[in-house]
FITORMAR-201869 format. One record per residue: x, y, z of N, C-alpha, C in turn; chain. Coordinates in nm, 4 decimals. Example, Ala and Ser with C-alpha at 12.3 -4.5 7.8 and 13.67 -1.06 7.14 Angstrom:
// residues 2
n_px;n_py;n_pz;ca_px;ca_py;ca_pz;c_px;c_py;c_pz;mol
1.3190;-0.5690;0.7800;1.2300;-0.4500;0.7800;1.3200;-0.3300;0.7800;A .
1.2850;-0.2250;0.7080;1.3670;-0.1060;0.7140;1.2900;0.0030;0.7870;A .
//
This chain:
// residues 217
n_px;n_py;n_pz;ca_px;ca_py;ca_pz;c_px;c_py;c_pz;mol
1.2914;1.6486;1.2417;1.2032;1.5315;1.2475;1.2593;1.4211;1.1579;A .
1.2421;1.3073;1.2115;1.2801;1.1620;1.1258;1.1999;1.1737;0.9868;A .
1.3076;1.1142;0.8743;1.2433;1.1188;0.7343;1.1211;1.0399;0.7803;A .
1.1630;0.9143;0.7787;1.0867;0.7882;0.8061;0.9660;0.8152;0.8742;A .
0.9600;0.9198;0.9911;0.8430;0.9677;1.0667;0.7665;1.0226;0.9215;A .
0.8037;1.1601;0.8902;0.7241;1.1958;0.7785;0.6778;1.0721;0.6822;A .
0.7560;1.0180;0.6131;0.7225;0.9155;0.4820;0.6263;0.8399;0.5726;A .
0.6347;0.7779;0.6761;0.5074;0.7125;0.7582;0.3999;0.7698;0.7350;A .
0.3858;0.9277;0.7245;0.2760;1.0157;0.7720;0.2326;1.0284;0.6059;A .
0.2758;1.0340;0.5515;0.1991;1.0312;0.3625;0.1382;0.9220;0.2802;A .
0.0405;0.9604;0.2660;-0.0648;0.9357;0.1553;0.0161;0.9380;0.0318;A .
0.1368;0.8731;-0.0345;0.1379;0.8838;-0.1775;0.0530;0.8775;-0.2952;A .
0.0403;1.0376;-0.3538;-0.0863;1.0896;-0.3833;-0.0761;1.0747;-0.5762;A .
-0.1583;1.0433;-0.6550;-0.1447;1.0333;-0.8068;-0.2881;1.0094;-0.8194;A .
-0.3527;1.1732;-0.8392;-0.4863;1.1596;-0.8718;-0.5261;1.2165;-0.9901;A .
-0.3951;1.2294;-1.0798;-0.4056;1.3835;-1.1897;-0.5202;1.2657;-1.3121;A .
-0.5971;1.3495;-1.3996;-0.6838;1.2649;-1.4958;-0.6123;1.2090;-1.5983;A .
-0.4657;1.2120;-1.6359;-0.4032;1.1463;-1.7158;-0.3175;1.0386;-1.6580;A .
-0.3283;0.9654;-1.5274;-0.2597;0.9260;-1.5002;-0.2618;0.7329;-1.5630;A .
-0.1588;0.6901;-1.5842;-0.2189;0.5622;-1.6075;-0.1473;0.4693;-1.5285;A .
-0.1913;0.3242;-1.5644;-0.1413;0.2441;-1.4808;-0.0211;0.2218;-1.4761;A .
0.1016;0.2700;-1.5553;0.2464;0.2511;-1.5112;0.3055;0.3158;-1.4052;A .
0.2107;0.4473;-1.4137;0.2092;0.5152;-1.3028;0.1544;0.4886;-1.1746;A .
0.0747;0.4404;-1.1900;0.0010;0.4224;-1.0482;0.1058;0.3300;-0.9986;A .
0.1650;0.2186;-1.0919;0.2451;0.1229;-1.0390;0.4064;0.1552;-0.9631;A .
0.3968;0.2491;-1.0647;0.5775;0.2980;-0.9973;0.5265;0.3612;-0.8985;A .
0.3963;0.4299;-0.8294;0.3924;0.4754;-0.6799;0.3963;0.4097;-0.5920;A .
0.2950;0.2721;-0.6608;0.2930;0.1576;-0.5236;0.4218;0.0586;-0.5300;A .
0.5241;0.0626;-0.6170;0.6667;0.0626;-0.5726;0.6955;0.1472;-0.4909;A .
0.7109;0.2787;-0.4990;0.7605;0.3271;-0.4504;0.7176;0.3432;-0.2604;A .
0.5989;0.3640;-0.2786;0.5055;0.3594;-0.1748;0.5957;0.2782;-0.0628;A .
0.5884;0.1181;-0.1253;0.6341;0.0009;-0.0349;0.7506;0.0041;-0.0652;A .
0.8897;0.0657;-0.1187;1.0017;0.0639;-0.0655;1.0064;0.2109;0.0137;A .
0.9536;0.2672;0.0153;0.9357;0.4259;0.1833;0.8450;0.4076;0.2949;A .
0.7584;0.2953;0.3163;0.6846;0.3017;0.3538;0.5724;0.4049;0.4223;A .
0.5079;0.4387;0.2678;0.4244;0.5605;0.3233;0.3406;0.5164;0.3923;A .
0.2232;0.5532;0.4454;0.0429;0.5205;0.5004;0.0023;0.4509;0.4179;A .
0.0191;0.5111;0.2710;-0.1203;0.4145;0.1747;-0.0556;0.5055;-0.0051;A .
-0.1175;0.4414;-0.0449;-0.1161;0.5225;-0.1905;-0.2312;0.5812;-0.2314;A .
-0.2761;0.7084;-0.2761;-0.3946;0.7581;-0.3009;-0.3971;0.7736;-0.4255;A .
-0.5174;0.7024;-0.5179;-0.5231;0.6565;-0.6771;-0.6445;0.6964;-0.6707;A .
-0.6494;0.7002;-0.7980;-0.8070;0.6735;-0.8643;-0.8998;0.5723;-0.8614;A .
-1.0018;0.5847;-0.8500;-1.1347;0.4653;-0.8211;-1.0828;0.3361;-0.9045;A .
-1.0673;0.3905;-1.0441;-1.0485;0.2844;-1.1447;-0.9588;0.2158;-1.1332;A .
-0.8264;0.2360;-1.0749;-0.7088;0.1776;-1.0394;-0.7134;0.0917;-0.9093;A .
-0.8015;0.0593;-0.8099;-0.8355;0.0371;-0.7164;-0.7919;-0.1031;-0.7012;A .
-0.8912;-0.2098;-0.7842;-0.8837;-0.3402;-0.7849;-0.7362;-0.3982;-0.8416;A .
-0.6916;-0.3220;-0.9557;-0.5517;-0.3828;-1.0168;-0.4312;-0.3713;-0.9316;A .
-0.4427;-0.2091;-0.8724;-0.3445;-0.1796;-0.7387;-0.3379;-0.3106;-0.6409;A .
-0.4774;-0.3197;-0.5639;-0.4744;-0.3773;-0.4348;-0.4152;-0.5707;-0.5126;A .
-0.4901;-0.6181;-0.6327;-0.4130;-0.7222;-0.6875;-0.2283;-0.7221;-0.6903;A .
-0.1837;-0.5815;-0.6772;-0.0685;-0.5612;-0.7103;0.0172;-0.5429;-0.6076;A .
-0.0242;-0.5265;-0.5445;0.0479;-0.5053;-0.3599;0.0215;-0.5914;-0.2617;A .
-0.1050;-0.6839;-0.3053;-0.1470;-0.7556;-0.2009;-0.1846;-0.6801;-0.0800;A .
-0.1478;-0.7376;0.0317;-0.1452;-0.6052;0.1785;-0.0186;-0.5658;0.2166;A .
0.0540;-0.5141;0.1330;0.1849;-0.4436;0.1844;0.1648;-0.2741;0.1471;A .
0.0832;-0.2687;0.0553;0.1034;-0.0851;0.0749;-0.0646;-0.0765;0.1499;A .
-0.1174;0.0253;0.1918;-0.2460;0.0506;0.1971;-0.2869;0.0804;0.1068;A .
-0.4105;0.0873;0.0209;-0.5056;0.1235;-0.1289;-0.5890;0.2732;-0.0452;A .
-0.5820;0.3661;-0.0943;-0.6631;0.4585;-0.0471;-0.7402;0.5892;-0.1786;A .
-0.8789;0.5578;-0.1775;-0.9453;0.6197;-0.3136;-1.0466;0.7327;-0.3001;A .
-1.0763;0.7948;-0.3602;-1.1409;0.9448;-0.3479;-1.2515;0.9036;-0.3970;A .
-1.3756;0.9689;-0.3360;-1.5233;0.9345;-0.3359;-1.5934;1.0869;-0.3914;A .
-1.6593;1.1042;-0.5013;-1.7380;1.2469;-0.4875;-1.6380;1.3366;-0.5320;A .
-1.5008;1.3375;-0.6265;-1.3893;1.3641;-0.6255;-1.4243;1.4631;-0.7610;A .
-1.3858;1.5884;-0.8110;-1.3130;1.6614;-0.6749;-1.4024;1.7497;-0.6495;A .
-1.5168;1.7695;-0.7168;-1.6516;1.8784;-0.6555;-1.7458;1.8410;-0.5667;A .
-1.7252;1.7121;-0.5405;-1.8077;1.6982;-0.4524;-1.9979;1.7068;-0.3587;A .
-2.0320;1.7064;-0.5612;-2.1742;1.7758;-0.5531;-2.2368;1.6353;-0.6054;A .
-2.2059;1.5432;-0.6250;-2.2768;1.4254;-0.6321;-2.3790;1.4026;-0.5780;A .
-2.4420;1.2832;-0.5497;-2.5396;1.3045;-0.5019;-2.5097;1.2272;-0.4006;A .
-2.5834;1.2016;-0.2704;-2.5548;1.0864;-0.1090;-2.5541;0.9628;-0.1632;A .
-2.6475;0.9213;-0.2614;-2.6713;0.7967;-0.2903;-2.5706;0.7242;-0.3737;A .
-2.5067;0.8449;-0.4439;-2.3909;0.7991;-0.5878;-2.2636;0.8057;-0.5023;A .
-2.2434;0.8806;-0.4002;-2.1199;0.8495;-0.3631;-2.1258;0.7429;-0.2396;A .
-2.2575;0.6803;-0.1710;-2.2079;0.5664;-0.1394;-2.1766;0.4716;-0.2041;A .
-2.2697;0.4891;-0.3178;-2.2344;0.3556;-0.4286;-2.1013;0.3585;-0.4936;A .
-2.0249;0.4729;-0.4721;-1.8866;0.4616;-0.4516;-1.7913;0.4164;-0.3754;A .
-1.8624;0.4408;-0.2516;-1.7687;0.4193;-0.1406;-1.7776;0.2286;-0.1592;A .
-1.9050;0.2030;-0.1597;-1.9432;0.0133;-0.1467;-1.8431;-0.0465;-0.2624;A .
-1.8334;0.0233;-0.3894;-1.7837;-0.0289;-0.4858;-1.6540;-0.0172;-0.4577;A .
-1.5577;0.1019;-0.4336;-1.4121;0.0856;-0.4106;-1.3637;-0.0184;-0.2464;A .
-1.4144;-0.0036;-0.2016;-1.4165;-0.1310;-0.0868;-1.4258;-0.2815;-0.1455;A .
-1.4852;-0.2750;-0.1980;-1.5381;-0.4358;-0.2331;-1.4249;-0.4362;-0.3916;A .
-1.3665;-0.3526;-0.4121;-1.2421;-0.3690;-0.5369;-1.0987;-0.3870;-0.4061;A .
-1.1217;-0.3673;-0.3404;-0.9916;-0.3711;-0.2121;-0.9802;-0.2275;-0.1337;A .
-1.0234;-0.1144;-0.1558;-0.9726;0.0262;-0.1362;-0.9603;-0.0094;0.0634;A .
-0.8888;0.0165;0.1241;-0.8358;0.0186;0.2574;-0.8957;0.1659;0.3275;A .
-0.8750;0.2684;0.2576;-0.8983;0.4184;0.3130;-1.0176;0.4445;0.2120;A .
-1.1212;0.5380;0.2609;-1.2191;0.6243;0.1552;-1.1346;0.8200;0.2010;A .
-1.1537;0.8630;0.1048;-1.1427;0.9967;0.1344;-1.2334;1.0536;0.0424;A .
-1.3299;1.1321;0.1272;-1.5082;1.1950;0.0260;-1.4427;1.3678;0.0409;A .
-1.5611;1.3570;-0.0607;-1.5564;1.5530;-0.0622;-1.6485;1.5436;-0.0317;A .
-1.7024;1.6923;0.0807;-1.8295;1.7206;0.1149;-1.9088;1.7902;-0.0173;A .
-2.0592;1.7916;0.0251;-2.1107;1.9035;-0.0728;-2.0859;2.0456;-0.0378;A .
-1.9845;2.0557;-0.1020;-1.9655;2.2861;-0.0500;-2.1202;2.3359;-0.0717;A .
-2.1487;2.3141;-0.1217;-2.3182;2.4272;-0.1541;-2.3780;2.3899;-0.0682;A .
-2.4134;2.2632;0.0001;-2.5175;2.2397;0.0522;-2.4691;2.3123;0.1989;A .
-2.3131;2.2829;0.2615;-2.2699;2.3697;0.3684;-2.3133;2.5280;0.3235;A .
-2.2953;2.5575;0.2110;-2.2657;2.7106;0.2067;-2.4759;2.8143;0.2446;A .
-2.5382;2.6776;0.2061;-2.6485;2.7015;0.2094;-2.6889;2.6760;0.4052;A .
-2.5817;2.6471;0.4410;-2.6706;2.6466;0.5880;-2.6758;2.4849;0.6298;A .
-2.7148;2.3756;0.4992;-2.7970;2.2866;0.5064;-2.6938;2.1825;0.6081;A .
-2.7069;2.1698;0.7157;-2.5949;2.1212;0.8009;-2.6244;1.9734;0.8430;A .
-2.7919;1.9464;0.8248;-2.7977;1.7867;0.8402;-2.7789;1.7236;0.7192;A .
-2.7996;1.7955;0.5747;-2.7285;1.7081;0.4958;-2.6129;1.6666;0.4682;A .
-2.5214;1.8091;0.4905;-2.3416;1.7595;0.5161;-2.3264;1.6665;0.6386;A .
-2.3774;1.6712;0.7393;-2.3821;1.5490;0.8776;-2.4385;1.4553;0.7617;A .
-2.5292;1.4025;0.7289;-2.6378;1.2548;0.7087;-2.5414;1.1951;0.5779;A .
-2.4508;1.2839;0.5250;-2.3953;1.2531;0.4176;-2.2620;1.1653;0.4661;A .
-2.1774;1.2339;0.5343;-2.0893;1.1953;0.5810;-2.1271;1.0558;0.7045;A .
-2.2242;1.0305;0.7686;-2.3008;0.9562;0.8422;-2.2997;0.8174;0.7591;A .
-2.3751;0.8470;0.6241;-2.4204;0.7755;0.5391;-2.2825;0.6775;0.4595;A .
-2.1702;0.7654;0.4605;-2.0277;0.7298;0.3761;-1.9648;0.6198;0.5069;A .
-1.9738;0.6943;0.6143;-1.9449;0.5976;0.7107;-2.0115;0.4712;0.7499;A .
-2.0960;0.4581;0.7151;-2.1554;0.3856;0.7379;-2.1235;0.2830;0.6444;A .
-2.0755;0.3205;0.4904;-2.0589;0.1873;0.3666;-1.9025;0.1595;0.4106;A .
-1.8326;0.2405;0.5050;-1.7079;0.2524;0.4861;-1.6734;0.0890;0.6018;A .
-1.8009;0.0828;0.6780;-1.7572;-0.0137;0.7780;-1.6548;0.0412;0.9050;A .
-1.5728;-0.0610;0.8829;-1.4219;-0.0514;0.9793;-1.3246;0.0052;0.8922;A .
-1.3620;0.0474;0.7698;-1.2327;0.1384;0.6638;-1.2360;0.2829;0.7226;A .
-1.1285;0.3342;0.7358;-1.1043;0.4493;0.7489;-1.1583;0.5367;0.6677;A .
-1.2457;0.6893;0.6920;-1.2960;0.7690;0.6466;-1.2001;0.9044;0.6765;A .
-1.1987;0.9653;0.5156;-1.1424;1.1238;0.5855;-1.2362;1.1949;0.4951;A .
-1.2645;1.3051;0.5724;-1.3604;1.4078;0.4863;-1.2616;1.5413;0.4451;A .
-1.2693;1.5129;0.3349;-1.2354;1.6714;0.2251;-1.3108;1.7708;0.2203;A .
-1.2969;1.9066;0.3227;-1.4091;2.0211;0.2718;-1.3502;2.1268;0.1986;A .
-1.2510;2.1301;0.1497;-1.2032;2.2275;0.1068;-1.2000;2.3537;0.1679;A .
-1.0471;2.3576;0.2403;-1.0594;2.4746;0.2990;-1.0311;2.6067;0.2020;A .
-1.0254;2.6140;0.0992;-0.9940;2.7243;0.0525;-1.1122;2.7920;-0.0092;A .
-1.2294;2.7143;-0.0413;-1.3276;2.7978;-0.0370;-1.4361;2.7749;0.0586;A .
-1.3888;2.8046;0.1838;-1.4858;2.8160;0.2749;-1.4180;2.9027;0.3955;A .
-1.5228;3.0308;0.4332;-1.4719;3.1065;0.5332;-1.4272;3.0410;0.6564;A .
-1.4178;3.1589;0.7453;-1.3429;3.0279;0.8980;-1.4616;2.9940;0.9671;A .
-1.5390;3.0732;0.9660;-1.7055;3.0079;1.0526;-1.7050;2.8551;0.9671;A .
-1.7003;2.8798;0.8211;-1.7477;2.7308;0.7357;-1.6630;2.6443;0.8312;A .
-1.5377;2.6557;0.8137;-1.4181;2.5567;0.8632;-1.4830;2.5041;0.9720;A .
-1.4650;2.6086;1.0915;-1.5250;2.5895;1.2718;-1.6238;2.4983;1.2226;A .
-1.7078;2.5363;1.1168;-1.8859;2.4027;1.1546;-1.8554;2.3230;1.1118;A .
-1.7802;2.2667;1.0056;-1.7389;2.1767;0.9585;-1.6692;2.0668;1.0376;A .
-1.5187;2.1297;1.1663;-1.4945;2.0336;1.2398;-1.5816;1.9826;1.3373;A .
-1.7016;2.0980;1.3617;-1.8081;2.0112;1.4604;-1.8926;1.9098;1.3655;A .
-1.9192;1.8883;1.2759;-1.9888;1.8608;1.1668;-1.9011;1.7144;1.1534;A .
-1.8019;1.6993;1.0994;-1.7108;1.5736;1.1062;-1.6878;1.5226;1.2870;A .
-1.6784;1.5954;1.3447;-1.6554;1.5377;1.4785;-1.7702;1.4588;1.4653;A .
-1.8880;1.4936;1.5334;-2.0135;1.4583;1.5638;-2.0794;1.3300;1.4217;A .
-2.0210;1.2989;1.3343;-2.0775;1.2098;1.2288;-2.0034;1.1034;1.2379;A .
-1.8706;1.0791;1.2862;-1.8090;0.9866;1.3261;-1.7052;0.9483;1.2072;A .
-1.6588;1.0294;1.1757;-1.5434;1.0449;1.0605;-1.4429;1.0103;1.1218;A .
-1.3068;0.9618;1.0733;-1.2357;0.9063;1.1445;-1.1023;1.0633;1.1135;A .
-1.0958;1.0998;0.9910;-1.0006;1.2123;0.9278;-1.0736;1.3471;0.8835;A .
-1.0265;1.4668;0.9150;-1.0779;1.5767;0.8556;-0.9708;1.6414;0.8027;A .
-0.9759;1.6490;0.6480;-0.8683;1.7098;0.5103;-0.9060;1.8271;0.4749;A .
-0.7872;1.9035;0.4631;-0.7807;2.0344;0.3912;-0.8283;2.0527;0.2961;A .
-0.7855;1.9896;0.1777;-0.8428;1.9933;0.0265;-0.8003;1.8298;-0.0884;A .
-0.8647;1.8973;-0.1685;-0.8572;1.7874;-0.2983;-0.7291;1.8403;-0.3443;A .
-0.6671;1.9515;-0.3675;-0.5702;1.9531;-0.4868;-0.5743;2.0289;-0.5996;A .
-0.7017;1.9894;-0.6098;-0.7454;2.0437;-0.7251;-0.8583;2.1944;-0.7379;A .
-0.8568;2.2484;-0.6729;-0.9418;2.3925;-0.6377;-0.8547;2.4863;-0.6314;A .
-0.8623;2.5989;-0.5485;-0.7913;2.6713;-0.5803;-0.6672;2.7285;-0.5032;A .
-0.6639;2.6500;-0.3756;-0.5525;2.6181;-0.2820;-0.5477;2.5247;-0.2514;A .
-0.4601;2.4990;-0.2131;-0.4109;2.3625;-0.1040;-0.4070;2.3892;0.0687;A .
-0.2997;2.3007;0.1146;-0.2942;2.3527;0.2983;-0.2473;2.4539;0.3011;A .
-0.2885;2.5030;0.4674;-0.2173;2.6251;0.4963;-0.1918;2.5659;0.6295;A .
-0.0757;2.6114;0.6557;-0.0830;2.6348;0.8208;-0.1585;2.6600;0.9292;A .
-0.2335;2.7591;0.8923;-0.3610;2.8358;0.9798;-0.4534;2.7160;0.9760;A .
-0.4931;2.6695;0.8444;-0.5990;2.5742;0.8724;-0.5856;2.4807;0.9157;A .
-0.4557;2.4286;0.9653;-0.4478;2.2869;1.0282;-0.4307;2.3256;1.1495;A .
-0.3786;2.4751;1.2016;-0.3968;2.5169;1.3463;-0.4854;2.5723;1.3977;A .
-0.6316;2.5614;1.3026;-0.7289;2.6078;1.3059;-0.8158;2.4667;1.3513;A .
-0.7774;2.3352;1.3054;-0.8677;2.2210;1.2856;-0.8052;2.1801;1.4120;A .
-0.6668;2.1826;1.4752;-0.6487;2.1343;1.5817;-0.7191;2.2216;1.7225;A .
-0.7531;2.2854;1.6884;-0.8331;2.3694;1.8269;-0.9700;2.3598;1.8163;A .
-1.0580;2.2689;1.6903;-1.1733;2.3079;1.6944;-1.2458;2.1175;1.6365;A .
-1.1160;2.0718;1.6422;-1.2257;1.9176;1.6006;-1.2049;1.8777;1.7020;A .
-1.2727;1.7867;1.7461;-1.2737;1.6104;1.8348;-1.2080;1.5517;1.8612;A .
-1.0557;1.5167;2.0007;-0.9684;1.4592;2.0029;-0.9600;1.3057;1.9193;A .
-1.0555;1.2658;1.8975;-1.1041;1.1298;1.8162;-1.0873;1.1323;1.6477;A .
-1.0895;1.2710;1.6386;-1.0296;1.3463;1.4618;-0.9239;1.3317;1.4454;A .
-0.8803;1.2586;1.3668;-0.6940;1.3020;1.2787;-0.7226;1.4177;1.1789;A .
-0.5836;1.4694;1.1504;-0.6153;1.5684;1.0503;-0.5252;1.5461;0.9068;A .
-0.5368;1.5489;0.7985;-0.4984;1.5256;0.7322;-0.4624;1.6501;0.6535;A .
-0.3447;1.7063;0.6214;-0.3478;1.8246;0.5327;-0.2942;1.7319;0.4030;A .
-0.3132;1.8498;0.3199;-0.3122;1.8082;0.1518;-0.3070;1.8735;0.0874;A .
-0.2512;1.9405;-0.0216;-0.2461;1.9722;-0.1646;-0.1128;2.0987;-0.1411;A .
-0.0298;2.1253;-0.2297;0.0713;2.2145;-0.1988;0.1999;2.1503;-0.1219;A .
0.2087;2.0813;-0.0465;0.3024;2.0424;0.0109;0.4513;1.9725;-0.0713;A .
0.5307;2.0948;-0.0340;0.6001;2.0839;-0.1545;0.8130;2.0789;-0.1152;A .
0.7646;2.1009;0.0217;0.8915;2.0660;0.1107;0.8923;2.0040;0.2368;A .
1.0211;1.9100;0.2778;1.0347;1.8591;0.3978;0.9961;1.9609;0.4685;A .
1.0389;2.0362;0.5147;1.0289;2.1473;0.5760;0.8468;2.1857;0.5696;A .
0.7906;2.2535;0.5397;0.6372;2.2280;0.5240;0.5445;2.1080;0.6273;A .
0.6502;1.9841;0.5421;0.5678;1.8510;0.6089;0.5889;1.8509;0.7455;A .
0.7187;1.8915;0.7799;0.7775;1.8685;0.9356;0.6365;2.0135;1.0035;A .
0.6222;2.1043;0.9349;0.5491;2.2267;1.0430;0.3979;2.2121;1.0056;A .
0.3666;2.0859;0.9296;0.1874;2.0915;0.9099;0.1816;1.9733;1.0308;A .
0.2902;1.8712;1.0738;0.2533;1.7714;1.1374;0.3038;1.8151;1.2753;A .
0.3825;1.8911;1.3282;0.3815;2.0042;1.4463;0.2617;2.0567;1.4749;A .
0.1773;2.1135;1.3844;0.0511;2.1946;1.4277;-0.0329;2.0598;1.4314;A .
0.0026;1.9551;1.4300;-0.1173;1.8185;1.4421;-0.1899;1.7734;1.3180;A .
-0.1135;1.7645;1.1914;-0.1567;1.6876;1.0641;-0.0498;1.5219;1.1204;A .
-0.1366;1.4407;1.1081;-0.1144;1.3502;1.0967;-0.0862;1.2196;0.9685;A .
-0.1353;1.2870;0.8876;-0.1332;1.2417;0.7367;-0.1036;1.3315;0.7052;A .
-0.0344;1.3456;0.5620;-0.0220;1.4336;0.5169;-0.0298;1.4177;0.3277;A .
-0.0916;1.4073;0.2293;-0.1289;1.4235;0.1389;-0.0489;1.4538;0.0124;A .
0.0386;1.4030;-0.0202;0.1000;1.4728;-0.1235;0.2299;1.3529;-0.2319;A .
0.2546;1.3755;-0.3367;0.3919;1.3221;-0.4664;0.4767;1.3687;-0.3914;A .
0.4495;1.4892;-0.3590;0.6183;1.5345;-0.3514;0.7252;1.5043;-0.2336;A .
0.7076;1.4833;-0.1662;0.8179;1.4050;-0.0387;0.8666;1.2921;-0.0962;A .
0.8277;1.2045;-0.1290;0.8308;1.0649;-0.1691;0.9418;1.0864;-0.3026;A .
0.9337;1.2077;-0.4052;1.0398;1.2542;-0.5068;1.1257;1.2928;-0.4537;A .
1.1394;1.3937;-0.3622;1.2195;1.4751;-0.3022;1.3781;1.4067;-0.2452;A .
1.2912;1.2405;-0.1715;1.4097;1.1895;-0.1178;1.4227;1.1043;-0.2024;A .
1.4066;1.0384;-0.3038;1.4563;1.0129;-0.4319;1.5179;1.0483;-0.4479;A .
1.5181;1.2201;-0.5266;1.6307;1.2305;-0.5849;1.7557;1.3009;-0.4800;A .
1.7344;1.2918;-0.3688;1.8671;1.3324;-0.2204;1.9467;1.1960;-0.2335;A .
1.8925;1.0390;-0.2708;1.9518;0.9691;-0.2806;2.0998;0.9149;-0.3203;A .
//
């Protein structure tokens, strides 16, 4: 597969809690000389980024990040606030408990509700596939299909796996031709990126590609 295809397909990702703004900056260099999708930062970095790129990289920021137990009301007031700082992409975490409890119109009304502040911005929903069985997964892509999500993501990163294979050949047989899929966290070779976007990841989530051909340079 074409580098350039992959680097198209990434989210250049810098969400770690120490990160600061020199950093965020050498991504969105870097970002816009590879041309990834977007750069994925922190809330707080949002407004100085998008001042800093103008519209040449995409701004893309995490909502409800990374447990995702917030409340509906606090993470729209996230979603309204990183939009209105410039953010281009939202990417939310669902509530795991409230899925794990059954509660299936609040994970729908939630995600409903994010879309809804998101406008015409692109939405991807994070359920974390690593702690959720495969029934969770299966309801989940009907769950994002049916709410009008535009992306359905593997994970944050930060839990206790990242992608797998299975789960992105699991999300392509069971979401909404109208779903992209986004895998994320772990991705740690060309090789990887080329066989998560074969099984139908279309984004793909991750630092490390974007280093990789750096240092092949």
């Amino acid at each position: 597969m074409d580098i350039n295809k992959i680097l198209s397909s990434c989210d250049h990702t810098l969400l770690l809690q120490t990160a600061t703004w020199d950093e965020i900056r050498e991504i969105c260099d870097d970002a816009k000389k590879y041309n990834t999708a977007s750069v994925c930062i922190p809330p707080c970095y949002v407004r100085q980024a998008k001042e800093y790129v103008e519209d040449s990289v995409k701004i893309c920021t995490v909502i409800g990040f990374p447990n995702g137990n917030t409340t509906t009301a606090t993470k729209v007031f996230e979603t309204k606030d990183a939009i209105s700082n410039g953010a281009d992409e939202i990417d939310m975490v669902i509530n795991i408990g409230m899925l794990k409890a059954k509660n299936y119109d609040y994970v729908s009304d939630e995600i409903k509700r994010i879309k809804e502040a998101c406008g015409s911005h692109i939405l991807k929903v994070i359920i974390e596939t690593c702690l959720l069985t495969e029934e969770e997964k299966i309801k989940m892509c009907e769950i994002v299909s049916k709410a009008g999500a535009d992306y359905i993501k593997t994970s944050t990163g930060f839990s206790t796996a990242g992608a797998t294979f299975e789960d992105v050949e699991l999300f392509s047989k069971h979401v909404d031709p109208s779903v992209k899929i986004k895998a994320a966290g772990g991705i740690t070779s060309l090789d990887d990126a080329e066989k998560f976007m074969e099984l139908g990841a279309v984004r793909l989530g991750t630092s490390r590609i974007v280093k990789i051909v750096k240092n092949n340079k």
